[in-house]
C-alpha positions in Angstrom: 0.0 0.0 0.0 0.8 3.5 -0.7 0.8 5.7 2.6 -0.8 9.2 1.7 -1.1 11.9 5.1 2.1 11.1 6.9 2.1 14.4 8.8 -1.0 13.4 10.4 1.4 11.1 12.2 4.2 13.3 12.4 1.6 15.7 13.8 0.5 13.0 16.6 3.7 11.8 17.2 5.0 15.4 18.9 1.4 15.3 20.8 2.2 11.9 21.7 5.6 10.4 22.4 4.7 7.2 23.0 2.8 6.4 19.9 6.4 6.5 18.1 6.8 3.0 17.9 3.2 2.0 17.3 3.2 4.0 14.5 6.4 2.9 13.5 4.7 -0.7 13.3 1.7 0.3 11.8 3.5 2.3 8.6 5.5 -1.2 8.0 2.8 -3.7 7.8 0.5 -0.8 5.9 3.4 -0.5 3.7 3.4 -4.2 2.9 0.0 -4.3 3.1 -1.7 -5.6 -0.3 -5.1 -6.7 0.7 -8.2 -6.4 -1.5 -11.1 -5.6 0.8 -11.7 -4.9 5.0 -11.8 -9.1 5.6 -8.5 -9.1 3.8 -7.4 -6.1 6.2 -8.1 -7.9 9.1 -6.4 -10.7 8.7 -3.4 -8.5 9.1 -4.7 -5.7 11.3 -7.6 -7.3 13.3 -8.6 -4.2 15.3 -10.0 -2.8 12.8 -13.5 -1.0 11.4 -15.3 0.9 8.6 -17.5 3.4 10.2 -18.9 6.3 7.4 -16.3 5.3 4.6 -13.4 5.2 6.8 -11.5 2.5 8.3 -10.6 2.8 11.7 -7.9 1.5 12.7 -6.9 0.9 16.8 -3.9 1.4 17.5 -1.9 0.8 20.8 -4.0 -1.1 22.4 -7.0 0.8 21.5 -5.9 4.0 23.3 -6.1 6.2 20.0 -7.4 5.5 16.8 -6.3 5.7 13.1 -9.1 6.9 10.8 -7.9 6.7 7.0 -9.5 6.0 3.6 -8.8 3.0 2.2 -8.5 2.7 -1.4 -8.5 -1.6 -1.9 -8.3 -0.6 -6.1 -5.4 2.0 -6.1 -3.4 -0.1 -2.8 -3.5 4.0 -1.1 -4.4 4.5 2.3 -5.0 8.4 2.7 -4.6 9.1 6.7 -7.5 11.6 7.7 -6.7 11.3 11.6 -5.1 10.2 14.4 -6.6 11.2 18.0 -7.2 9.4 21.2 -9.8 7.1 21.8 -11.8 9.4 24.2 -11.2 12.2 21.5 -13.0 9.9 19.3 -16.0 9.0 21.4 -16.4 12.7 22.2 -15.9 13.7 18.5 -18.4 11.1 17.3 -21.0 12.1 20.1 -21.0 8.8 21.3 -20.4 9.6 25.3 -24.0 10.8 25.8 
């Protein structure tokens, strides 16, 4: 796969330290990555879901989460976000 929005990382990276490595783990198996649908994606990345067109990736344990768009045709994942998972619920509106 082709990673598209690596700032996005960068970006959470300097707001969080300790997703470094996570990352670092996650851009190497995306990066090999050649799967052909979300089933195909989880057999690699099993934390994983496709909530409004985006795939959402868990990451660390399910303490933040990885929203990107997934293109299965083109082998491009475009990162959209990276934020914690309490970020998440609160941006989704989920906590009430």
């Amino acid at each position: 796969m082709r990673i598209v929005g690596t700032k996005v990382l960068d970006t959470a990276i300097r707001r969080h330290r300790e997703l470094g490595p996570s990352i670092a783990a996650w851009l190497t198996i995306a990066r090999i990555g050649k799967w052909k649908n979300l089933n195909e994606l989880r057999q690699t990345w099993r934390d994983t879901d496709c909530v409004r067109g985006r795939t959402i990736f868990n990451i660390k344990g399910n303490k933040y989460r990885l929203l990107a768009i997934v293109n299965y045709t083109s082998q491009t994942v475009i990162v959209k976000e990276l934020v914690t998972h309490a970020e998440y619920t609160k941006q989704r509106g989920w906590n009430r």
